[in-house]
N, CA, C and O atoms as a printed pandas DataFrame, in Angstrom:
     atom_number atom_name residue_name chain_id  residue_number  x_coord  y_coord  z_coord
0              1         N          UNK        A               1  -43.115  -21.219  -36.035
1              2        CA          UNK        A               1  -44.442  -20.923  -35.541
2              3         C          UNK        A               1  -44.578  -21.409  -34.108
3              4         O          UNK        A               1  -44.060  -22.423  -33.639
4              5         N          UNK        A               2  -45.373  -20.510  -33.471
5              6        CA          UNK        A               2  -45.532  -20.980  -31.850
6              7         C          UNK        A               2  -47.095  -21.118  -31.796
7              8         O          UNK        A               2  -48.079  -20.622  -32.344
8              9         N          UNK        A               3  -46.769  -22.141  -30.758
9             10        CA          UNK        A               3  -48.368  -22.717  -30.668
10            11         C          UNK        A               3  -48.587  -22.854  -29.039
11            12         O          UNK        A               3  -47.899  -23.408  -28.181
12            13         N          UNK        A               4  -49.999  -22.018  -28.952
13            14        CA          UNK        A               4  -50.377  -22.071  -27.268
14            15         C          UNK        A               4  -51.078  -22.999  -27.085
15            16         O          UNK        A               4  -51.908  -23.410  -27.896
16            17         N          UNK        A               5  -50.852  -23.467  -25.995
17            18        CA          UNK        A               5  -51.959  -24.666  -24.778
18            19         C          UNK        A               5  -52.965  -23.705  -23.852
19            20         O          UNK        A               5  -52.616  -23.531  -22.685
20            21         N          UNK        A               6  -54.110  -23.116  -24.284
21            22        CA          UNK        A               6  -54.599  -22.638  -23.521
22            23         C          UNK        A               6  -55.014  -23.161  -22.186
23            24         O          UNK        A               6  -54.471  -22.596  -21.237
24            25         N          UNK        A               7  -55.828  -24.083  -21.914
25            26        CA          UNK        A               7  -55.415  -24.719  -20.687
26            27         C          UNK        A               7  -53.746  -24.069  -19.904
27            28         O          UNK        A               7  -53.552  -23.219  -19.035
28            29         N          UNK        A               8  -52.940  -24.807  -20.582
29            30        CA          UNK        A               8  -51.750  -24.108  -19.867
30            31         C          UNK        A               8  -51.642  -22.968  -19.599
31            32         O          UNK        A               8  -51.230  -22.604  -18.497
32            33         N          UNK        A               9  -51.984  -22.157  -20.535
33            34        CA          UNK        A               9  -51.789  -20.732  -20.265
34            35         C          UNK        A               9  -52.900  -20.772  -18.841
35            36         O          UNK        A               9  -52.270  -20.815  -17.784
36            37         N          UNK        A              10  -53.545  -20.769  -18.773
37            38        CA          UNK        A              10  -54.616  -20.328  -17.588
38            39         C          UNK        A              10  -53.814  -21.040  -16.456
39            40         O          UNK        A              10  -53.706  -20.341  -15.448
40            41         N          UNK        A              11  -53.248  -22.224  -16.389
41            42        CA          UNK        A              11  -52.874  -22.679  -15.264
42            43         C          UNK        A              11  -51.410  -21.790  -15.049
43            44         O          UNK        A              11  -51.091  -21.476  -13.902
44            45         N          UNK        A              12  -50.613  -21.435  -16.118
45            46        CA          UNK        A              12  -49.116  -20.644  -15.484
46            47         C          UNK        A              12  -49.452  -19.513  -14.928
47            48         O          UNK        A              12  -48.497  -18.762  -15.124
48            49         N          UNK        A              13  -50.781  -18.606  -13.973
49            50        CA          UNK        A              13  -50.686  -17.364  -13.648
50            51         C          UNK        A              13  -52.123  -17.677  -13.068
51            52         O          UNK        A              13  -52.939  -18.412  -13.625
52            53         N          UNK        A              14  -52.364  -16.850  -11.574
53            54        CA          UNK        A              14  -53.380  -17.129  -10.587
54            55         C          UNK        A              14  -54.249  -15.414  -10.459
55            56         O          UNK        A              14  -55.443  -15.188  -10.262
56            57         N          UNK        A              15  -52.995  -14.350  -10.680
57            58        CA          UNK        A              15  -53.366  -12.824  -10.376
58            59         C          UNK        A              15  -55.236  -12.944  -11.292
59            60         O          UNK        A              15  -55.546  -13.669  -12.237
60            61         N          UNK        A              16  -56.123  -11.927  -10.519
61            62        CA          UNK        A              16  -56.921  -11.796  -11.129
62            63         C          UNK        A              16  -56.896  -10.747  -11.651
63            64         O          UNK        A              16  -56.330   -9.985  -10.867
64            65         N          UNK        A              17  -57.326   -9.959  -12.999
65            66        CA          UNK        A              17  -57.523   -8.838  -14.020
66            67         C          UNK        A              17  -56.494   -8.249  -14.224
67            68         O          UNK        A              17  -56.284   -7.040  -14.332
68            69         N          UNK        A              18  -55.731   -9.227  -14.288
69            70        CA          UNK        A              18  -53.674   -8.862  -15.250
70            71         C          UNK        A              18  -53.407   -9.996  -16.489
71            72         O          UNK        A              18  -52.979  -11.150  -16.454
72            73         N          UNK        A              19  -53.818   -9.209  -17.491
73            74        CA          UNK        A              19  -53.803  -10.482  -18.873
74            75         C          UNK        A              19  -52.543  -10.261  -19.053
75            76         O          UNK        A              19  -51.779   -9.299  -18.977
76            77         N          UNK        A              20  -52.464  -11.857  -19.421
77            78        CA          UNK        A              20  -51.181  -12.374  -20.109
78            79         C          UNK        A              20  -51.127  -12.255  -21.593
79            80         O          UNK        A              20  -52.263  -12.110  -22.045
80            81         N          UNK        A              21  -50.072  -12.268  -22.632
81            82        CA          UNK        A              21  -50.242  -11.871  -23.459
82            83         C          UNK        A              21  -49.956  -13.609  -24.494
83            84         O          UNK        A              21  -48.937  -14.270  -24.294
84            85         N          UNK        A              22  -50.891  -13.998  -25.378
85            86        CA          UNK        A              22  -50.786  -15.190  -25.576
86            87         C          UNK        A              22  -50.143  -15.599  -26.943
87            88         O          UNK        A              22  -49.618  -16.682  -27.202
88            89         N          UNK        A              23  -50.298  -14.451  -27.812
89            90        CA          UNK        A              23  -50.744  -13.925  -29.013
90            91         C          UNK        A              23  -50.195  -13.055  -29.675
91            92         O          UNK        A              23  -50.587  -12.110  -28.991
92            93         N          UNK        A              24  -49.551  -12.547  -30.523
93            94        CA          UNK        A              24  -49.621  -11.275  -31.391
94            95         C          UNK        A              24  -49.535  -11.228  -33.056
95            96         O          UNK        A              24  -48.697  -11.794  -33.758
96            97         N          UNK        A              25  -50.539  -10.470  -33.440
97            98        CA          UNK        A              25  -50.781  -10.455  -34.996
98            99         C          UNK        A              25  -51.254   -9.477  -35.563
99           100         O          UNK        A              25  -52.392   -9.170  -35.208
100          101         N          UNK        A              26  -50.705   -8.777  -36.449
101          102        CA          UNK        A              26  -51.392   -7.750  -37.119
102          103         C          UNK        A              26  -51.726   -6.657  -36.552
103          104         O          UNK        A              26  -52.682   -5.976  -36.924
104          105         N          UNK        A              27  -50.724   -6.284  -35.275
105          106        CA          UNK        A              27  -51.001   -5.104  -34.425
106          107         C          UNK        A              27  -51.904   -5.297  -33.404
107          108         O          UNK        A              27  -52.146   -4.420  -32.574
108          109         N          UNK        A              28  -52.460   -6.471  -33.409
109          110        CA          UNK        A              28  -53.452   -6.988  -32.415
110          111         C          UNK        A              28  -52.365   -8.128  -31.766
111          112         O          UNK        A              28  -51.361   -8.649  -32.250
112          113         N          UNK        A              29  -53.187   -8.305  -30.147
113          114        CA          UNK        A              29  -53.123   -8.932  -29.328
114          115         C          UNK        A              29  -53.991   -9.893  -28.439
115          116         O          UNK        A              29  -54.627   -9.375  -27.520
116          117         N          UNK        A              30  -54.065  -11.133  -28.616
117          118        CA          UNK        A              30  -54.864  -12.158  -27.649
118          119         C          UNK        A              30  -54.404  -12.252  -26.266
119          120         O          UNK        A              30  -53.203  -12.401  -26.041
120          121         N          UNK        A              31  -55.281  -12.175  -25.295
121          122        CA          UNK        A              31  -54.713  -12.066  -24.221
122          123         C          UNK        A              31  -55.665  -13.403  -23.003
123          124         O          UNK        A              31  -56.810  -13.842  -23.120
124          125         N          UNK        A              32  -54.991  -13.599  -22.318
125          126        CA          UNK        A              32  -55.538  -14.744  -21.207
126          127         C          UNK        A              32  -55.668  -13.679  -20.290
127          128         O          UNK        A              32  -54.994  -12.653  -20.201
128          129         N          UNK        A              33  -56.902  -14.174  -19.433
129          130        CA          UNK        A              33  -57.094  -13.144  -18.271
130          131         C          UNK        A              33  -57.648  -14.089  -17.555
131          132         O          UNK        A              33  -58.098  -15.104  -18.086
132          133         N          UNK        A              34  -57.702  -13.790  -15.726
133          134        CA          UNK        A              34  -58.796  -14.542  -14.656
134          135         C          UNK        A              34  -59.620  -13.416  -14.349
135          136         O          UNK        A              34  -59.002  -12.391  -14.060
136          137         N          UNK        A              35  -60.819  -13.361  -14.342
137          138        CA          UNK        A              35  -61.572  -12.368  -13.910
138          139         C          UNK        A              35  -62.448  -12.930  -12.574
139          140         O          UNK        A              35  -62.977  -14.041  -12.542
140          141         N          UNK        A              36  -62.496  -11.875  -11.411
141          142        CA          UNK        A              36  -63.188  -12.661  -10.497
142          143         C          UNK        A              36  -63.630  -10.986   -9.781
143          144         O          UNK        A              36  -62.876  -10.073   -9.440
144          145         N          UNK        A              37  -65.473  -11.096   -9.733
145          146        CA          UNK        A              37  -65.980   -9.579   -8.719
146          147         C          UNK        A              37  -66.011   -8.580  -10.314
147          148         O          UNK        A              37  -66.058   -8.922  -11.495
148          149         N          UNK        A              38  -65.957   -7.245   -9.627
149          150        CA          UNK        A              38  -66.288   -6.123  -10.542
150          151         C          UNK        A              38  -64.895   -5.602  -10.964
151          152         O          UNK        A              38  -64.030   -5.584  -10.088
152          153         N          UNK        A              39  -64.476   -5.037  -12.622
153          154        CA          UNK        A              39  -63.607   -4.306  -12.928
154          155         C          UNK        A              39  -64.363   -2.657  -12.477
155          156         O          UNK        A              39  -65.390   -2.358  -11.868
156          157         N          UNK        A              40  -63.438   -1.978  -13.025
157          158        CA          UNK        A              40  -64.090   -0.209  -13.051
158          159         C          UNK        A              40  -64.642   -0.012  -14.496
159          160         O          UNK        A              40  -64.291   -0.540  -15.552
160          161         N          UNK        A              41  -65.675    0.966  -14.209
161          162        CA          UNK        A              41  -66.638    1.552  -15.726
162          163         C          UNK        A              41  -64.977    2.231  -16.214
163          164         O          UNK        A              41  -63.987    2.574  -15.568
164          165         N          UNK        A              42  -65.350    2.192  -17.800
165          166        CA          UNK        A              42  -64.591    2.562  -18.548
166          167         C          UNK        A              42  -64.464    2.271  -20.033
167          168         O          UNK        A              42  -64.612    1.157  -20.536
168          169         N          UNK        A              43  -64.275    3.004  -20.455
169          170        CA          UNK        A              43  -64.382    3.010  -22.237
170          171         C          UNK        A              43  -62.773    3.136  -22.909
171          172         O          UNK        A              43  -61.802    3.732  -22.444
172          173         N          UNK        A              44  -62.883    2.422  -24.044
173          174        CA          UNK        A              44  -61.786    2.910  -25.065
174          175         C          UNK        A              44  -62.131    3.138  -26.169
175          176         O          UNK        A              44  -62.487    2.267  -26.962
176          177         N          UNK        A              45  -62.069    4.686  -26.473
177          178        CA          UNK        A              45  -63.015    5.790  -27.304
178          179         C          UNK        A              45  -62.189    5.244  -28.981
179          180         O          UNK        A              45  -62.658    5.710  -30.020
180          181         N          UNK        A              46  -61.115    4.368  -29.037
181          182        CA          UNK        A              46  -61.188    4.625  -30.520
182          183         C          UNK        A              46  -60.691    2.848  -30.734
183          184         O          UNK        A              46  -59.910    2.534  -31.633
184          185         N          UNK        A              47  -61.392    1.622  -29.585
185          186        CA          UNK        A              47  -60.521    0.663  -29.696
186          187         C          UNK        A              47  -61.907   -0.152  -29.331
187          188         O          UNK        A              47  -62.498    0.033  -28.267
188          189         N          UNK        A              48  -62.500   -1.382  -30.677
189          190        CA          UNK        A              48  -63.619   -2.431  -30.335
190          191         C          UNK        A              48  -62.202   -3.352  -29.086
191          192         O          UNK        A              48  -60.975   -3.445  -29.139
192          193         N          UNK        A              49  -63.388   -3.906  -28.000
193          194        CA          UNK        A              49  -62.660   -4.965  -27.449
194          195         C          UNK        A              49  -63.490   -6.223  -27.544
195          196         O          UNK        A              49  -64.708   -6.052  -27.490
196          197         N          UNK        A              50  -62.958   -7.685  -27.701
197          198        CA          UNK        A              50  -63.270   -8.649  -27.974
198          199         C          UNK        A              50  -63.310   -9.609  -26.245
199          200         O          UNK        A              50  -62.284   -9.811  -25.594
200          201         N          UNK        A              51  -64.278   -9.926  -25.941
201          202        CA          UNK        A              51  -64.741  -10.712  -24.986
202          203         C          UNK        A              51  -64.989  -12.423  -25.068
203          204         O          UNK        A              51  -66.133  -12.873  -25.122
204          205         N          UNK        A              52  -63.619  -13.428  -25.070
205          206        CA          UNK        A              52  -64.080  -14.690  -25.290
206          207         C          UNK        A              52  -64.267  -15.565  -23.905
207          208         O          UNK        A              52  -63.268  -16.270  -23.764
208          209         N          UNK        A              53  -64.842  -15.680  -23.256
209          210        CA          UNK        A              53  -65.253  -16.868  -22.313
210          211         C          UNK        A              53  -64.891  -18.152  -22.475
211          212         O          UNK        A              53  -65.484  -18.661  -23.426
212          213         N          UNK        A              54  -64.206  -18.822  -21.961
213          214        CA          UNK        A              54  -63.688  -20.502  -22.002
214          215         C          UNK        A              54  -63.950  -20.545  -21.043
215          216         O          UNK        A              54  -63.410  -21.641  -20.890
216          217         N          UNK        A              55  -64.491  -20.262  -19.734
217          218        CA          UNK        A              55  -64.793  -21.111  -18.527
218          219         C          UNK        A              55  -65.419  -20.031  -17.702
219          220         O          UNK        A              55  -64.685  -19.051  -17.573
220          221         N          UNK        A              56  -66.193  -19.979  -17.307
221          222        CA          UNK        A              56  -67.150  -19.203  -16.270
222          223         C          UNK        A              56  -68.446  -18.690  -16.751
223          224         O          UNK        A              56  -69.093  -19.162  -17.685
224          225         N          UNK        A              57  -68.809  -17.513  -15.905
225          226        CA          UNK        A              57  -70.042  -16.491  -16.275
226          227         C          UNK        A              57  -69.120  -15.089  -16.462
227          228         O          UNK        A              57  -68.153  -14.837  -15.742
228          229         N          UNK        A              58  -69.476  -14.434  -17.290
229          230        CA          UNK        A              58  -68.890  -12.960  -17.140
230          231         C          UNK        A              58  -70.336  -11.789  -17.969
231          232         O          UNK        A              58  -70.921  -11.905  -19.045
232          233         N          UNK        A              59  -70.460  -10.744  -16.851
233          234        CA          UNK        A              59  -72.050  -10.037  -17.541
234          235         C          UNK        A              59  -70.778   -8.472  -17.513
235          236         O          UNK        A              59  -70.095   -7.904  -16.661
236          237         N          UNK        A              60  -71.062   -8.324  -19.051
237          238        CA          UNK        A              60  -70.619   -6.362  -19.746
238          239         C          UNK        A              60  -71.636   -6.079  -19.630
239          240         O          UNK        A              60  -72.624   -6.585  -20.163
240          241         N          UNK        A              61  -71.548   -4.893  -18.639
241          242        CA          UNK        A              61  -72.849   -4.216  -18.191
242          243         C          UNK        A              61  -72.211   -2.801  -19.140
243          244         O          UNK        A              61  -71.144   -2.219  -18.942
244          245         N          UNK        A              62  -73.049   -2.560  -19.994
245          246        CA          UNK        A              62  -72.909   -1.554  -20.572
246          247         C          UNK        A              62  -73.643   -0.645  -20.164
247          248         O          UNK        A              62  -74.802   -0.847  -19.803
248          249         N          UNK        A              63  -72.875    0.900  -20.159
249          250        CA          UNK        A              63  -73.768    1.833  -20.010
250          251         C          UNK        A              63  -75.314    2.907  -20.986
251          252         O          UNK        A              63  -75.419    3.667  -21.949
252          253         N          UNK        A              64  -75.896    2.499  -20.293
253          254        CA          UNK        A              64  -77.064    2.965  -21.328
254          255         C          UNK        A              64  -77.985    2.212  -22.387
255          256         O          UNK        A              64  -78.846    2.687  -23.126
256          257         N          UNK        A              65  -77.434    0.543  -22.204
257          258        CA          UNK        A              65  -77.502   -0.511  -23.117
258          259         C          UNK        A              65  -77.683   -1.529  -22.181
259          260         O          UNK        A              65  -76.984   -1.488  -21.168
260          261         N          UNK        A              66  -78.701   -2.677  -22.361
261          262        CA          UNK        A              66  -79.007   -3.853  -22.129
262          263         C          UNK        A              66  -77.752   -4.843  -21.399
263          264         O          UNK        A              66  -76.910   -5.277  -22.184
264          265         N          UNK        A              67  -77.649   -5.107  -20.334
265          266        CA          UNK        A              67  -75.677   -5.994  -19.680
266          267         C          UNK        A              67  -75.922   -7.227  -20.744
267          268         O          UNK        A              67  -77.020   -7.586  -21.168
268          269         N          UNK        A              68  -74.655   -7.783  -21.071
269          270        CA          UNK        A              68  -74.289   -8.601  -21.995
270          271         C          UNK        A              68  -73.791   -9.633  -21.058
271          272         O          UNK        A              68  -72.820   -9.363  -20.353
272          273         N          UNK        A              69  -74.489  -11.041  -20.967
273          274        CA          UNK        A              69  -74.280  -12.373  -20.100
274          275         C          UNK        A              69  -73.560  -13.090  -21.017
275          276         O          UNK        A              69  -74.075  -13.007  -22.132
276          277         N          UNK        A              70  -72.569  -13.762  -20.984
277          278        CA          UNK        A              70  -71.689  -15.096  -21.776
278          279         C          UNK        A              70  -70.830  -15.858  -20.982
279          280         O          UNK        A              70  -70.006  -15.500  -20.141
280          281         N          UNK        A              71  -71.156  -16.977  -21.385
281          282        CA          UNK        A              71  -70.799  -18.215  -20.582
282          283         C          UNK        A              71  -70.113  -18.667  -21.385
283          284         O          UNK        A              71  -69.648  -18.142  -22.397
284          285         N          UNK        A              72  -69.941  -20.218  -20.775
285          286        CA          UNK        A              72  -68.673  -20.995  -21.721
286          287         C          UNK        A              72  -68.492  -20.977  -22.762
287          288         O          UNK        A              72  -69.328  -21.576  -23.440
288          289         N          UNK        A              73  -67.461  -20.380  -23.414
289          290        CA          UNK        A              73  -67.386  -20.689  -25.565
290          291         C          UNK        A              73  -68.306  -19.336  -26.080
291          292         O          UNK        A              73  -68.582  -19.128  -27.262
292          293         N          UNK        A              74  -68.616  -18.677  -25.216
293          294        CA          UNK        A              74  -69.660  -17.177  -25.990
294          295         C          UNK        A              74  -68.580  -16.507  -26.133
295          296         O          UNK        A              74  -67.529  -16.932  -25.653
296          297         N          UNK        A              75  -68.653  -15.122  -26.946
297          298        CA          UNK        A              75  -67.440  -13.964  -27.206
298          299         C          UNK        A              75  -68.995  -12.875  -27.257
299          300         O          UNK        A              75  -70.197  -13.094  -27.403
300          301         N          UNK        A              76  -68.090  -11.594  -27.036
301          302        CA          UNK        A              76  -69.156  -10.561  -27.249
302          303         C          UNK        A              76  -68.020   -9.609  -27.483
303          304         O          UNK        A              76  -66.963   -9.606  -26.851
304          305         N          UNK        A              77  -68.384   -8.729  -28.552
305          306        CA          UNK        A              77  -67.279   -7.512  -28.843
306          307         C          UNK        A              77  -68.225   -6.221  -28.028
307          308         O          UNK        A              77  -69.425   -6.091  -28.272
308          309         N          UNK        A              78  -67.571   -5.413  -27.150
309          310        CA          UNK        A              78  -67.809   -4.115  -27.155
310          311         C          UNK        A              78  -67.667   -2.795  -28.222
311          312         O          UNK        A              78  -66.547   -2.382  -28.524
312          313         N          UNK        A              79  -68.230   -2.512  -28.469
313          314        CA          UNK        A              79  -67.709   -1.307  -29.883
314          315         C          UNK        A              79  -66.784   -0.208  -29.030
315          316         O          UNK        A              79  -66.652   -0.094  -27.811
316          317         N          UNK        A              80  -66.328    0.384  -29.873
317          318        CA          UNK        A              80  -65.597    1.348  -29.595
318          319         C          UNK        A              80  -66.011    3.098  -28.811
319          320         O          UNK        A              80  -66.459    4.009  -29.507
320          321         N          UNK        A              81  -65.792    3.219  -27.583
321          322        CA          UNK        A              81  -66.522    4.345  -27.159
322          323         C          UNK        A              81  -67.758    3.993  -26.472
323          324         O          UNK        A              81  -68.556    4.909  -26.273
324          325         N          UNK        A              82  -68.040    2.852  -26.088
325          326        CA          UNK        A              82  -68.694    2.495  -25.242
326          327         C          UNK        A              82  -68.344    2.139  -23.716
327          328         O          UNK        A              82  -67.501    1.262  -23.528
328          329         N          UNK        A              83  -68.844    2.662  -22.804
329          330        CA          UNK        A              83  -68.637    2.709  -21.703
330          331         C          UNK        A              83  -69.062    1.420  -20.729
331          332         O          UNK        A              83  -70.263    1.476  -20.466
332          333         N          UNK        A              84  -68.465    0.404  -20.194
333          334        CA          UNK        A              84  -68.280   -1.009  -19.851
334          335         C          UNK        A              84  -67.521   -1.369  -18.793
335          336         O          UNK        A              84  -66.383   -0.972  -18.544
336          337         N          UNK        A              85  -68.212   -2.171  -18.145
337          338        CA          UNK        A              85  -67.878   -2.966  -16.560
338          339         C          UNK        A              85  -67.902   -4.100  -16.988
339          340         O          UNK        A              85  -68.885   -4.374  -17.675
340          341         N          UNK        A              86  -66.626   -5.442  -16.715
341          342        CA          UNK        A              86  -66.907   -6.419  -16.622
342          343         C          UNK        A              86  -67.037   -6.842  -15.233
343          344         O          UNK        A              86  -66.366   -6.391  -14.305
344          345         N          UNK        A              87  -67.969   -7.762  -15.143
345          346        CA          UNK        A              87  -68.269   -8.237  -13.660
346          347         C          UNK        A              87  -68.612   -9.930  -13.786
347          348         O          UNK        A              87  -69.592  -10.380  -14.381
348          349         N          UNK        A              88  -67.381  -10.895  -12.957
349          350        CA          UNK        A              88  -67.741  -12.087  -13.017
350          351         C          UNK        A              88  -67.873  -12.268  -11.852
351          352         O          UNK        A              88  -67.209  -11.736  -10.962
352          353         N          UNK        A              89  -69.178  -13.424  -11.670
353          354        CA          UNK        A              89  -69.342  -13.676  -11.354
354          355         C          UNK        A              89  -68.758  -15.301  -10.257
355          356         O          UNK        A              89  -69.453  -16.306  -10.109
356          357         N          UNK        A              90  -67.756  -15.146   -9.830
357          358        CA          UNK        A              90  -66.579  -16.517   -9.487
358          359         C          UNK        A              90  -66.279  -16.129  -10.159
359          360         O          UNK        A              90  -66.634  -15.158  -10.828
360          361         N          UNK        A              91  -64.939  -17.287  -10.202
361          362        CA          UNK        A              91  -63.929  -17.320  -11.479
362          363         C          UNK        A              91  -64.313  -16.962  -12.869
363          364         O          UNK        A              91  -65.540  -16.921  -12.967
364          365         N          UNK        A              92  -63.591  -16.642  -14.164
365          366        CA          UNK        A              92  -64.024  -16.859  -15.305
366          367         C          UNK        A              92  -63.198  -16.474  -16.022
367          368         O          UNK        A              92  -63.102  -15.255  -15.878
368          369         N          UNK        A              93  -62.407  -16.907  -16.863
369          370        CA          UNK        A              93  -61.299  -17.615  -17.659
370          371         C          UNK        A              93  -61.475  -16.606  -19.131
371          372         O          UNK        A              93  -62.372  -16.825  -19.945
372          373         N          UNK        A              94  -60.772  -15.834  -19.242
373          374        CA          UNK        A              94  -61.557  -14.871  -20.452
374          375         C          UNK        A              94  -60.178  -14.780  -21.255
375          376         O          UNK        A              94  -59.111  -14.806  -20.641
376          377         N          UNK        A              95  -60.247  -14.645  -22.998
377          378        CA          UNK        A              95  -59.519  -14.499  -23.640
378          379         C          UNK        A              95  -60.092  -12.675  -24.687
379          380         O          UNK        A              95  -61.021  -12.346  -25.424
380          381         N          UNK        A              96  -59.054  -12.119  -24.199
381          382        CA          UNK        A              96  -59.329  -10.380  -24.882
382          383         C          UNK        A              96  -58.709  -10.434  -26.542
383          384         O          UNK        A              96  -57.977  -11.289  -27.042
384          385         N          UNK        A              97  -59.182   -9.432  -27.048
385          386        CA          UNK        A              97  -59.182   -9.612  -28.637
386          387         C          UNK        A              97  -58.840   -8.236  -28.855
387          388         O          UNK        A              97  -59.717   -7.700  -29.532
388          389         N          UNK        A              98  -57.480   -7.092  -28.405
389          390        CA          UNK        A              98  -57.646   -5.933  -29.054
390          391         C          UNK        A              98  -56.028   -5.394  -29.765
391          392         O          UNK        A              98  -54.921   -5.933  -29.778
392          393         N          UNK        A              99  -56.496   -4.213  -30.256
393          394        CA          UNK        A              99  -55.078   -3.679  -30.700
394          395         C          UNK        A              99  -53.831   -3.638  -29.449
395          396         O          UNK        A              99  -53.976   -3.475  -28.237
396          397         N          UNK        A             100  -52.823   -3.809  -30.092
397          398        CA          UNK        A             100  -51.515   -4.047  -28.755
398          399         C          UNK        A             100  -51.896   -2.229  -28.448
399          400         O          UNK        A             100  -52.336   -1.309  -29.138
400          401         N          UNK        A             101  -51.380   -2.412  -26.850
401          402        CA          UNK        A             101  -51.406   -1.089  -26.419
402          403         C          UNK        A             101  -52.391   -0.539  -25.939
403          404         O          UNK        A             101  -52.480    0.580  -25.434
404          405         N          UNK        A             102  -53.412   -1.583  -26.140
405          406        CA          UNK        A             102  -54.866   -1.085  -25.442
406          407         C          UNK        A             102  -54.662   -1.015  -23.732
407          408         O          UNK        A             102  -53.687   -1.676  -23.373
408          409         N          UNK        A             103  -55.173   -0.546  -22.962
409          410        CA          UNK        A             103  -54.802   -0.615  -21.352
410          411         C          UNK        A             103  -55.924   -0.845  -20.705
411          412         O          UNK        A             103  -57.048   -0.354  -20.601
412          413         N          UNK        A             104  -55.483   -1.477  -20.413
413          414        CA          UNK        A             104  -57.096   -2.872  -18.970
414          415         C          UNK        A             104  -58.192   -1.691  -19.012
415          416         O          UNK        A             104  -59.306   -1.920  -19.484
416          417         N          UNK        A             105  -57.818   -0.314  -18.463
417          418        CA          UNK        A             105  -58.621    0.595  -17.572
418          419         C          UNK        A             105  -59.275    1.744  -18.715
419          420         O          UNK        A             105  -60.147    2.607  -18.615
420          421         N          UNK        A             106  -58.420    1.304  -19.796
421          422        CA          UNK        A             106  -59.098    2.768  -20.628
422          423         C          UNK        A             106  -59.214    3.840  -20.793
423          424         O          UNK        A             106  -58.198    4.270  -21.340
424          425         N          UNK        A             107  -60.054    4.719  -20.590
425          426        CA          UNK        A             107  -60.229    6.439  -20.112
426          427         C          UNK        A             107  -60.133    6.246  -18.575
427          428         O          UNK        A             107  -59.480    7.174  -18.099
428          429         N          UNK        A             108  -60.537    5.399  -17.668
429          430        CA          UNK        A             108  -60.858    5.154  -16.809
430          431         C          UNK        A             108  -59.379    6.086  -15.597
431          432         O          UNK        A             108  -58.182    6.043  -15.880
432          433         N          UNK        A             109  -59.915    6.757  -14.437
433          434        CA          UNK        A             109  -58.860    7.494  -13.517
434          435         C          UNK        A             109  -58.772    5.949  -12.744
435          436         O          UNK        A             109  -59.665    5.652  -11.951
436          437         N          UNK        A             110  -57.897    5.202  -12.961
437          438        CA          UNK        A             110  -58.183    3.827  -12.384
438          439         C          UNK        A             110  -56.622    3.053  -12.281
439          440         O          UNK        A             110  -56.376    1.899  -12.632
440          441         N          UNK        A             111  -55.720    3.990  -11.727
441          442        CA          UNK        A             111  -54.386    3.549  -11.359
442          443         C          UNK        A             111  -53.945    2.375  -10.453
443          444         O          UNK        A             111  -53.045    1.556  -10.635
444          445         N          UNK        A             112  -54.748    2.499   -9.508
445          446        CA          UNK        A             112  -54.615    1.319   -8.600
446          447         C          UNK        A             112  -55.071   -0.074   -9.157
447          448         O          UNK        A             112  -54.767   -1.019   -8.428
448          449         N          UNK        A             113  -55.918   -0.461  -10.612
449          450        CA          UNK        A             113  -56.354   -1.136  -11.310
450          451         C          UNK        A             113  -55.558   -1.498  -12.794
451          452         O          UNK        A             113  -55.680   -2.503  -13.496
452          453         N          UNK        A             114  -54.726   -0.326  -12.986
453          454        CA          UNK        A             114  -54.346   -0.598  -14.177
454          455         C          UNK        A             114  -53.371   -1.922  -14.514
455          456         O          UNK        A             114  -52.807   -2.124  -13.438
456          457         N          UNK        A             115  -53.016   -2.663  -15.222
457          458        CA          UNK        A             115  -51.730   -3.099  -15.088
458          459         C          UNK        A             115  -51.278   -3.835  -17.148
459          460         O          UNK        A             115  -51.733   -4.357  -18.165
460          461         N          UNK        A             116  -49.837   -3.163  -16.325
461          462        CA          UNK        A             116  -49.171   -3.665  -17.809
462          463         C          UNK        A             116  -49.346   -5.462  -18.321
463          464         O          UNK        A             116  -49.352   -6.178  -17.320
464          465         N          UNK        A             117  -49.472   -6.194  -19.540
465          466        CA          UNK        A             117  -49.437   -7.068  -20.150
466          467         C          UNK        A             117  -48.380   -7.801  -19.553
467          468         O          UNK        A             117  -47.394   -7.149  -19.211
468          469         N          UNK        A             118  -48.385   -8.974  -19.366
469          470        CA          UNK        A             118  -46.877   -9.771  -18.749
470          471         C          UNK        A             118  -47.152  -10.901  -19.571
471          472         O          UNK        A             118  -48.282  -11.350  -19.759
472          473         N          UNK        A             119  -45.895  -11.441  -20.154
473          474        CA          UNK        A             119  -45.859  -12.472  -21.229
474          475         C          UNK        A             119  -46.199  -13.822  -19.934
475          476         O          UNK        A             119  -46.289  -13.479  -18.756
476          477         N          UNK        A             120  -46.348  -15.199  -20.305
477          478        CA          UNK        A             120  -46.301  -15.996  -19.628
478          479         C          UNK        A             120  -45.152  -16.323  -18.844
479          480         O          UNK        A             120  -45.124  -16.639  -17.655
480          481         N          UNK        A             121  -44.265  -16.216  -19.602
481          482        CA          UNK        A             121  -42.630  -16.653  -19.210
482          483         C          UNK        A             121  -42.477  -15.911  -17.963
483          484         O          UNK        A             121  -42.035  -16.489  -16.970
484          485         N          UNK        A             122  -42.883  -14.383  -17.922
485          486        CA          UNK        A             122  -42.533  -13.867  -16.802
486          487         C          UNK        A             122  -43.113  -13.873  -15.497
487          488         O          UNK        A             122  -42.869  -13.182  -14.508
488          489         N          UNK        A             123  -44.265  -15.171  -15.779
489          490        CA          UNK        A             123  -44.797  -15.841  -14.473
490          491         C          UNK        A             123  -43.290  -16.835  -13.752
491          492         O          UNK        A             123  -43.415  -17.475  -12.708
């Protein structure tokens, strides 16, 4: 069995909105991320994503729906097919909750944004 140091994990990698992959179980994946400014609108039409906060502010501005604020230790799931911007505010230390294979950008035409999963090691 392997066991993560989250702390550590956040300190082995500086890139902002390129999750590391921390995790894997059951076809799902936990992921470490730095989020800092605005991602791009974008949905994943058949995939809930899981939003955990360990250190910052981060607001899911959903489209058509009330923006979702969570701070330290909050999680917020997006449902599936909902259309979503994360935007932090500074830094903010976020752990993702989805099926492996999910992609940062989504439906989203957002190439210059996209990026593949990188294990820690390959920091």
């Amino acid at each position: 069995m392997e066991t993560v140091d989250i702390d550590e994990a956040f300190d082995a990698f500086e890139e902002r909105w390129a999750p590391r992959l921390l995790a894997s179980l059951n076809g799902q994946e936990l992921k470490a991320a730095k989020l800092d400014g605005s991602f791009v609108w974008h949905s994943h039409p058949d995939v809930d994503e899981l939003f955990w906060v360990i250190e910052g502010d981060l607001t899911l501005e959903l489209r058509g729906e009330p923006d979702q604020h969570l701070g330290d230790g909050e999680l917020g799931v997006v449902p599936a097919g909902v259309e979503h911007r994360p935007v932090a505010d500074g830094l903010a230390k976020v752990v993702l909750f989805e099926p492996a294979g999910t992609e940062n950008t989504g439906d989203a035409d957002a190439e210059d944004r996209k990026r593949e999963v990188q294990t820690l090691e390959e920091d």
